[in-house]
C-alpha positions as CSV (number, residue, x, y, z in Angstrom):
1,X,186.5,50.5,64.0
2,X,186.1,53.8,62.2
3,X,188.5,54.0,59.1
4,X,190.1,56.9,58.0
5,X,189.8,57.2,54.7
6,X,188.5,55.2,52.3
7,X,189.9,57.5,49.9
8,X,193.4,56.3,50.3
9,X,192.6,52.8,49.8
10,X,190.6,53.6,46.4
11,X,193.3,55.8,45.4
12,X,196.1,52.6,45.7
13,X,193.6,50.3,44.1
14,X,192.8,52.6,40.9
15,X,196.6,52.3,40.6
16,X,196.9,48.2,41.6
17,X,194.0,46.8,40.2
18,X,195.0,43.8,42.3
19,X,194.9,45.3,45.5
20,X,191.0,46.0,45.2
21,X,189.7,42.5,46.5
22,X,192.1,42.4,49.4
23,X,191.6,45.7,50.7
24,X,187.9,45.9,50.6
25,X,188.1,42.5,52.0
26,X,190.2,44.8,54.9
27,X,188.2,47.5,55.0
28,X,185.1,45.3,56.0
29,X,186.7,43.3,58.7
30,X,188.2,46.2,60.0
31,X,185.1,47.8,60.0
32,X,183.1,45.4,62.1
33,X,186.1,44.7,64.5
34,X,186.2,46.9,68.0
35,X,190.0,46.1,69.0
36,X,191.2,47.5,72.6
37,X,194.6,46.6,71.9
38,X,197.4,45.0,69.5
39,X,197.1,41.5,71.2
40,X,193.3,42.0,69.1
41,X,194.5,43.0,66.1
42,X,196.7,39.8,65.3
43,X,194.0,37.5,67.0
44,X,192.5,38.9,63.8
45,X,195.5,39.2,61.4
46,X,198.5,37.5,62.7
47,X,200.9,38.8,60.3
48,X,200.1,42.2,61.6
49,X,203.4,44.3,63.1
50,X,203.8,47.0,65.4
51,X,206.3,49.7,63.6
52,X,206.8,52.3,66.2
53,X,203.7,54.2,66.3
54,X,202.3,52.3,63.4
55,X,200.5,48.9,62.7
56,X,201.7,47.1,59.3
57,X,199.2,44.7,57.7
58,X,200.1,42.4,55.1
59,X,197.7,42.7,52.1
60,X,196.7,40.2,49.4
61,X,199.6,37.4,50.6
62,X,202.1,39.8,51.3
63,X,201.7,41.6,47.8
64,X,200.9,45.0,49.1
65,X,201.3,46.4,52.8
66,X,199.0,48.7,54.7
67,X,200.2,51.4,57.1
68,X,197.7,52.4,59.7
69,X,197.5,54.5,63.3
70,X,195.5,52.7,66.0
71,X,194.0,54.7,68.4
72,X,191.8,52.0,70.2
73,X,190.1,54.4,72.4
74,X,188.3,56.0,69.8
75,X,187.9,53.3,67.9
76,X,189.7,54.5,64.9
77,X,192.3,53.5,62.7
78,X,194.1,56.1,60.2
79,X,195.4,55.2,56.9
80,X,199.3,56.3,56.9
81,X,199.9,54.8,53.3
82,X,198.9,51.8,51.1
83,X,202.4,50.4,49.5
84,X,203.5,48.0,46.9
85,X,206.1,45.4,48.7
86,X,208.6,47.5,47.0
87,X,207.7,50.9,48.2
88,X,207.4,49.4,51.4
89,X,211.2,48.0,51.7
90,X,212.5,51.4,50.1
91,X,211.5,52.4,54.3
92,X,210.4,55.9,53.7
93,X,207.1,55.1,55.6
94,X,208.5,54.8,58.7
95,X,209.3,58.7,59.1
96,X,204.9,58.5,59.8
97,X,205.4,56.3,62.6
98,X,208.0,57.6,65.0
């Protein structure tokens, strides 16, 4: 899958020093993955969710949560936002996924 953008991630990581590990450790499996659908993506990460438009992936043991768009037949995957577990439960990410 083609990630879009690393930028996002290094951003939330210069921030969260402890979300570096974890998401490169994303970025690379997501990288060498080619899912067709969202049965694929929790075959690879089983905590994965399907919010409305968006997938949610649970990022170093459920410390941080990532936000992304899917769109399997391009093979790319879209960075909506990189949350603490508070940011996350505060909801105002979901506005990206409707």
């Amino acid at each position: 899958m083609r990630i879009i953008s690393k930028k996002k991630l290094r951003e939330f990581w210069q921030k969260h020093s402890a979300a570096e590990r974890p998401l490169r450790a994303w970025r690379q499996t997501v990288k060498a993955s080619k899912w067709a659908n969202f049965a694929e993506v929790r075959e690879t990460y089983a905590d994965a969710d399907q919010v409305g438009l968006c997938t949610v992936f649970n990022i170093g043991g459920n410390k941080f949560r990532l936000i992304a768009a899917i769109h399997y037949n391009r093979g790319i995957i879209y960075i909506r936002n990189v949350l603490t577990h508070a940011e996350y439960d505060m909801g105002k990410w979901k506005e990206k996924c409707q």
